[in-house]
Each structure stands twice: as structure tokens, then as C-alpha cells.
N, C-alpha and C positions, 0 to 999 in steps of 0.2 A: 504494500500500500504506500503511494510515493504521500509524503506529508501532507506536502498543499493540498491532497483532495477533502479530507477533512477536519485538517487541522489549524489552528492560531499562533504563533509560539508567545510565547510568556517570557516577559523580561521582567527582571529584576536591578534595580539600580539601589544607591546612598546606603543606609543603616541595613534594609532589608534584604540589600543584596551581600553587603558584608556578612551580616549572621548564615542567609542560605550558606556561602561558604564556607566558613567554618563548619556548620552543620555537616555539609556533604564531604569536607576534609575529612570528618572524623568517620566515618562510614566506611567499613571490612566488606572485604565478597560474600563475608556469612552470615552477614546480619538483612532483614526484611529491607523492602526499599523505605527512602527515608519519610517521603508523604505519606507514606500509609505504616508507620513502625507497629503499629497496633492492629492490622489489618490483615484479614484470612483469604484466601479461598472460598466463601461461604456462598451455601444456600440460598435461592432464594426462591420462597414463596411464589407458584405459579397459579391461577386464578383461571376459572374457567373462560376461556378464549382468547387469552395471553399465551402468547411469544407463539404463532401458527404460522404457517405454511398454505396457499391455497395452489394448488395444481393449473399449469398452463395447458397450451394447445397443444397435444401433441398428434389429434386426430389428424387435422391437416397438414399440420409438417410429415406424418407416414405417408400421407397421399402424396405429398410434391414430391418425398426422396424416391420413393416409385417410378413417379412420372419420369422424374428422370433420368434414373439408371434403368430404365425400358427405353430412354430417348437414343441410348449410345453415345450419349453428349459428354460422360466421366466414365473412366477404369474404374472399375471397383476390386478392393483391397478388404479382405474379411478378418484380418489382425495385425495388430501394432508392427510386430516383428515383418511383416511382410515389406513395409516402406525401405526399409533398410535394404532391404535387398537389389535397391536403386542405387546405392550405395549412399552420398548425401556429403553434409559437410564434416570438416576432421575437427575433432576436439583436441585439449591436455589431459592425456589420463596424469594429471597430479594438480595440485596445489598450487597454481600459479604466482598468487598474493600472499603474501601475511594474514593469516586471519584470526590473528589473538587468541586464541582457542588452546585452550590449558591442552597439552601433552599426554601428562596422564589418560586423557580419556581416549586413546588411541584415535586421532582423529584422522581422514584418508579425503580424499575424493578427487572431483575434476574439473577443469575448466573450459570453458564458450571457445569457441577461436576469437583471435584477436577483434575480428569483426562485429561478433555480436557482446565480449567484452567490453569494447569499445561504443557500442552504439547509443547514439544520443534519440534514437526516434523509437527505438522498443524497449521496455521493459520490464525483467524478468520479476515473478509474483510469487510465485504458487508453485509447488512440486509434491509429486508425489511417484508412485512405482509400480511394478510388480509384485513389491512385498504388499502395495495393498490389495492388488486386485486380486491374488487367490493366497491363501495361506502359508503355504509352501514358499512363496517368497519368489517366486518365477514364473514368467509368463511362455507356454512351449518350449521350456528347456533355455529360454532367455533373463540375463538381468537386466528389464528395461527401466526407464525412467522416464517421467514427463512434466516438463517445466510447464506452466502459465506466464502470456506476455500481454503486455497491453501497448500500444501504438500509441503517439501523437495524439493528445486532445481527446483521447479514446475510440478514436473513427476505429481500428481496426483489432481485433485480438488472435489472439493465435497459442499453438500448442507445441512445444520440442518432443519428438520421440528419441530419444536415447538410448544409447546401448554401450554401455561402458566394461571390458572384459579385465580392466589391470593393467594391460597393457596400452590401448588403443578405447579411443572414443568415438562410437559415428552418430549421426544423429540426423534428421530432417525436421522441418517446418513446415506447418500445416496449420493452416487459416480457419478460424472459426466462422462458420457460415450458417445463414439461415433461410432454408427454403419454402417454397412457395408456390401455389399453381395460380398458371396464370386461365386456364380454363381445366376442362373436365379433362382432357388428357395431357396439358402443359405445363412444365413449371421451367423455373428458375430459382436461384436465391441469392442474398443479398448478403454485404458481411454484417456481422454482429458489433454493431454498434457505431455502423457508417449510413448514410442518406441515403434514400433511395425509398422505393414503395414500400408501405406499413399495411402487409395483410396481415398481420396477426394481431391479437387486440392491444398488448402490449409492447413499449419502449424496453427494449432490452439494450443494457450496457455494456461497454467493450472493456470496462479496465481488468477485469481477468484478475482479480484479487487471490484467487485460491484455486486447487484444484486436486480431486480425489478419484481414484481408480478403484472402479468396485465390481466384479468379473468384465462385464462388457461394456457395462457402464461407465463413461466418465463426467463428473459432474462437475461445473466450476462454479465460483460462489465470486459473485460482485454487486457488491451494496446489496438492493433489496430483492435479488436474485440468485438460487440455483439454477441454474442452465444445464441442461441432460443432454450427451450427446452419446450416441453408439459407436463403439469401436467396430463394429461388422461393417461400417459403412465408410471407410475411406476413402476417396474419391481422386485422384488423380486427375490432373486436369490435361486437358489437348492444345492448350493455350497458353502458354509460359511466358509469353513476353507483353502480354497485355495490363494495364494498369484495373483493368473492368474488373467488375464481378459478376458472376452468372452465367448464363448460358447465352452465347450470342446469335444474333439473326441467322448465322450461318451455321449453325449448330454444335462450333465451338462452345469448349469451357474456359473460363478464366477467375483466378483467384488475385489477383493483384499480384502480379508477378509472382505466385507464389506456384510449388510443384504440385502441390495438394492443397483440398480442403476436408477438413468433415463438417456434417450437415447437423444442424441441432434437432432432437426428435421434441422435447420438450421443455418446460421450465416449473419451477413452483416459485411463489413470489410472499415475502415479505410485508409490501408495499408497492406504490406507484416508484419510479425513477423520479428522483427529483425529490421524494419526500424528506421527510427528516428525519436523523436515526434516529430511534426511542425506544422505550420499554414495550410500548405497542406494537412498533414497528423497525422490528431491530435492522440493524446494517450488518451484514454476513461479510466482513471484512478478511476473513483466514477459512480456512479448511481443511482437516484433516479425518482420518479414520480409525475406530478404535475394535475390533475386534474381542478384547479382552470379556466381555460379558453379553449376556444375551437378553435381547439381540443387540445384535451389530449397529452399530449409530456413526452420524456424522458431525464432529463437532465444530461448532464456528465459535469465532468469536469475534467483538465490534470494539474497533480501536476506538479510546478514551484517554483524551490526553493527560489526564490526570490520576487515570485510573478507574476502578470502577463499572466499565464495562460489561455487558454478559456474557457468558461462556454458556453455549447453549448446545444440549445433544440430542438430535433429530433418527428417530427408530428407524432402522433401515429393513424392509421386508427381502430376506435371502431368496424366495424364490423366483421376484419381478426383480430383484435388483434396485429398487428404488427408494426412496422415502415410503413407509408404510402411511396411508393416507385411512379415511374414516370409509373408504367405498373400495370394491373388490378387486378393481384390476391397477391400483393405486396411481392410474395417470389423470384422474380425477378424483376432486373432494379436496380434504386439510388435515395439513400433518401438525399434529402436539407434540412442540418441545416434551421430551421425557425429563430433562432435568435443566436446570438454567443455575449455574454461580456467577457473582460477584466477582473479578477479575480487578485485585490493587494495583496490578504493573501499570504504570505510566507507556504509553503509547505500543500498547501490547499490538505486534504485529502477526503471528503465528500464535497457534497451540496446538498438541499433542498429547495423547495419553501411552502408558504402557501399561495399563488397571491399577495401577499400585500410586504413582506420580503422574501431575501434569507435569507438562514442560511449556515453558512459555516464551518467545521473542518478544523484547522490549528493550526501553531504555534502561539504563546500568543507575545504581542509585547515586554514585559518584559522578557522575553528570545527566541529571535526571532535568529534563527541561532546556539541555542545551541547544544552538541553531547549529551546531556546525556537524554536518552529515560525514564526517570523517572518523569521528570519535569512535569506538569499539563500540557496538550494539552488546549485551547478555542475554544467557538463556538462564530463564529461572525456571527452579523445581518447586510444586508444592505439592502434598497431599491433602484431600476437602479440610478444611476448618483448622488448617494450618498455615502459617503465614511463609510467603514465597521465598527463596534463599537463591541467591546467584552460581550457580555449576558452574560458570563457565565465562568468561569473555568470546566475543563471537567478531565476526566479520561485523562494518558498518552496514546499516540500514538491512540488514538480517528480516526475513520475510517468513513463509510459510514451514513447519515446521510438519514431520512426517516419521513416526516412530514404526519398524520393521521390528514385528513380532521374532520372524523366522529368523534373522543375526541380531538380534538384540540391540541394533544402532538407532541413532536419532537421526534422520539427515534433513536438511536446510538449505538455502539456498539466500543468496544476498541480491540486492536491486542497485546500491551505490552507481551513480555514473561518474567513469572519468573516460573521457574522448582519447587521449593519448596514451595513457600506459594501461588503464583498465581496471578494477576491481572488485571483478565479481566473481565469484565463485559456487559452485556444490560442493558439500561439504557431509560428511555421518562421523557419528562420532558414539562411543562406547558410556551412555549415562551415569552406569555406576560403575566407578572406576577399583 
């Protein structure tokens, strides 16, 4: 979640800013953060019709991705690992940056090419894997991974497939799209969160806050939105060099230059785009997935500059793969939070469970409110009605957070932009060291 979207920063000047200093001087990695020294993990009170979910369109979006992959207009790709097989762009299988990250915890991972490390028009949100979508921790014999990006002004969003072996990194980009018919046997679709015609009832958003793999399912969460999209429906496009999206007069495909898209099958929503976060209508600012108890949930949580936030866990039905909703085939009706806490971290950006600990991306308590986006980001631990403690120093501007049952790692990912040297990274790391 880059700051500005919804955030203020808070200065402190004379007597008051003197004291915060000392204050924060005196602050260890092992003590709570300093705004809330007194403050848990807690509970809190859910009231019938509080903190819900209502189901989007996905009736029509099935009609259009029909329409057209009957049209011959895209290749269709029926799993992740398959793109790769195009081969795609090279990564760093290591560490490219510094990333504060305490030792002890056996930390590893990999880096963007210079290109997308560098880039000032995407950036990266949300990650998640194979360890979420089946158990096992692999997807057909593969360890993949998939980042969330958001574009410029949010016109555009998009997904990385990855596949990282130790050695070598390949990976592609694949545009998030949303389709459409344009009569009873025609469609097209549009990107997610760019201009163009609005057949569906709702403004859907392109910043691509979050993003979770759940068998075939993958969902991303931005503001007052999950977005549903199916990994069976990869789409390759016939048209690489075009800036358009959609299906053209001539019955080319095109994704903004991009090799692929996938198509959105549906959404469940919060609220309107544009609203306002709240208790009512919360903001789905992170994503991740917790297997440890049943059933399987999805948790989010809505950055608070001060803290305070909710952490909210969404019942996931194993045999649709979706949000369990109050009606039977759960692509309609509304889904009830199963549980909602109180979240003290200052501009909590990520969360993750392992059943036992959350884990949380945020600001560090020794510069808790600072502007300057270079500072170490931390990832805090807390167990419910326990106050959060610092594991770790982490990469700046530190983002979605994503805990692998099957190796026991935490893995993350950073947003920081720097145009000429770079600093972003993936990252897992060993929680209890």
C-alpha cells in the first residue's frame, strides 16, 4: 500500500517533538510499539451485519470469458506453471539489497530484474504462492510465487508468476482484466481499473493491495474489494505490441503490451470505490491465508496510521474455493467476518498467521511516524490479547506478508522505489528462530 493513498503524515515540532524523541530513543526491538505501550491484539465485538462481504457479478463475467475463448481471439493456459514454459523474464535468485533482516532467522530469497526493481510506473503489493494454494507447499511438482502490482494513478494492475529453483529465477506478467459481452455471442474486456465501458455494476480498483492463492482461485484485495480470478483461464494474447485492451475489430487480442492476461470471474465488495474506510465498511488493505484451523479463512487487514485498524478473517468454503457466503453456490449473497481484532501497529501494511502468532508489516517503534520511506520497515509478532513485539527489522516500505505452512517460512515482499540502483526485494524468513 504506497502511503499517499491513504495516508496524512504527522509532524511533530518544539517541546512535543523533543519529548516524542527521547520517548522513541528509549525504545528496545522487545518492547510493544511506543503509541500503543499498553495495547493488545484484541477482540473485537462483531454485531449482526458488521464487517460483511456482498458477492459481485460473476454470472456475466462466465458468459464473456466463454464468449471468448470460443472466439479464438486468446490461447488459453489451464495453470500457473504453464506460462513459464514461454520462458519470460530472468530474475536474482538472491538478495540483491540490504534488507535489515536479523540473520538468525535464516533469511533467503530473490530479486525483480533491474527493470522492474527499478520501475517508477509499477508497483509491487501483495505476494503470495504455492504454499498457499495446496498444502503441500507446490503447485504440479513446482515452487511458484505471485506478486501483486499496481500501475500509474491505478489505471492498470497486474500479476508476476514466478518460479524460483535456488538457482535461477523466471517469471512473467500478466495483466489483470475484466471481461464483458458485448452481445449474446460477443465479448471483450477491459483492464481492471483503467477507462473504458462499465458493464458491470461496479467501479472496480486497480491498486492490487494484496493477493492470495487458494487451489485455483486467486483473489486480490484492494480497498473495498476482493477480486476473484481463475487460474484455469490464462489467456495469452495475439497482440503484443498494442497499447489497447481487448479484443480488436480484427479479432486480435491485446493486453497493453503485455504477453498475457487473466480474466476476473468475480468480486465480493466491502463498499462503493471511493467510500470511506470504516468499521462498517472496512478497507481490505493486505491479504493473506491461514490454513491452521477450520475452516480455512482469508485474513485482511486496513492500514491505520496510528494504529488501531481491523484484522478481519473471512470463512473460506474448500469445496467452491471461495468466500463461504449465506447462499449455496457462494458467488452470491454475504460473507460474515468470522472474527475481527484490533490491530496497535502504526501503518500496518501486511498480516499473517501461523495459528499460534500473527505477524504483522509496519512501522518500527523507533521511528514510528517518520516521512522518510528509506528507514527499515519491522515485522511484528503477536499472539490474540497480547501486545505486538518487533522479530525483526525488515526491508523499507515492507508490504504483504504470506506465512508457508509446509517450510515453516514467513515470506514478504517490499514496494520502496529507487529508479537507479533499486530496492526491492522477496524475501522468507524462519519466524522462530
Amino acid at each position: 500500500m504506497t502511503k499517499r493513498m491513504f495516508l496524512t503524515s504527522r509532524r511533530w515540532s518544539g517541546a512535543a517533538g523533543a519529548f516524542l524523541a527521547l520517548l522513541l530513543s528509549a525504545v528496545t526491538l522487545s518492547v510493544a510499539h511506543p503509541a500503543a505501550a499498553a495495547s493488545v491484539l484484541a477482540p473485537v465485538t462483531v454485531h449482526p451485519g458488521e464487517y460483511t462481504m456482498r458477492a459481485g457479478d460473476f454470472g456475466k463475467r462466465g458468459e464473456a470469458i466463454r464468449n471468448i475463448e470460443a472466439s479464438g481471439s486468446v490461447s488459453v493456459r489451464t495453470s500457473p506453471e504453464q506460462i513459464l514454459a514461454d520462458g519470460g523474464h530472468a530474475g536474482r535468485p538472491a538478495l540483491c539489497h540490504n534488507t535489515n533482516l536479523d540473520g538468525s532467522l535464516k533469511y533467503d530469497g530473490f530479486c525483480w530484474n533491474q527493470t522492474d526493481d527499478t520501475s517508477s510506473v509499477w508497483t509491487p503489493q501483495g505476494l503470495t504462492g504455492s504454499h498457499d494454494a495446496q498444502p503441500g507447499g507446490t503447485w504440479n511438482g513446482h515452487y511458484l510465487y505471485i506478486a501483486s502490482w499496481h500501475y500509474t494513478n491505478n489505471d492498470y494492475a497486474r500479476i508476476t508468476i514466478a518460479e524460483s529453483t535456488g538457482t535461477s529465477v523466471t517469471y512473467q506478467h500478466v495483466l489483470l482484466v475484466d471481461p464483458y459481452s458485448t452481445s449474446s455471442s460477443s465479448a471483450t474486456f477491459r483492464a481492471v481499473g483503467g477507462a473504458g465501458d462499465m458493464p458491470q455494476t461496479d467501479v472496480l480498483s486497480g491498486h492490487a493491495d494484496g493477493v492470495t492463492w487458494y487451489g485455483n482461485k486467486l483473489f486480490v484485495a484492494t480497498g473495498h474489494q476482493i477480486q476473484v480470478y481463475d487460474l484455469r483461464h490464462l489467456w495469452k494474447m495475439s497482440d503484443t505490441g498494442s497499447a489497447s485492451v481487448g479484443v480488436e475489430s480484427n479479432g486480435n487480442s491485446s493486453a497493453h503490451y503485455s504477453n498475457w492476461a487473466l480474466p476476473m470471474v468475480g468480486a465480493y465488495f466491502t463498499g462503493s470505490a471511493g467510500d470511506p474506510c470504516n468499521a462498517i465498511e472496512p478497507c481490505l488493505t493486505s491479504l493473506s491465508l491461514d490454513r491452521s484451523s477450520t475452516p480455512d479463512a482469508l485474513v485482511t487487514t486496513q492500514i491505520a496510521e496510528h494504529g488501531g485498524g481491523p484484522l478481519m478473517r473471512w470463512p473460506l468454503n474448500a469445496s467452491t474455493a471461495l468466500p463461504n457466503t449465506d447462499t449455496e453456490d457462494d458467488t452470491t449473497g454475504t460473507v460474515t467476518a468470522s472474527a475481527v481484532y484490533s490491530v496497535p501497529i502504526w501503518k500496518v501494511q501486511g498480516a499473517a498467521t501461523d495459528g499460534k502468532y500473527y505477524y504483522f508489516s509496519g512501522e518500527c517503534p523507533e521511528t514510528a511516524g517518520t516521512t522518510d520511506s528509506d528507514v527499515p520497515y519491522c515485522i511484528h509478532r503477536a499472539a490474540v490479547g497480547e501486545a505486538p513485539h518487533v522479530l525483526t527489522h525488515a526491508p523499507p516500505l515492507t508490504q504483504n506478508l504470506s506465512y508457508a505452512p509446509s517450510s515453516g517460512r514467513l515470506w514478504g515482499l517490499n514496494e520502496r522505489e529507487n529508479t537507479t540502483t533499486g530496492k526491492r526485494v522477496v524475501f522468507s524468513l524462519v519466524p522462530s528462530a
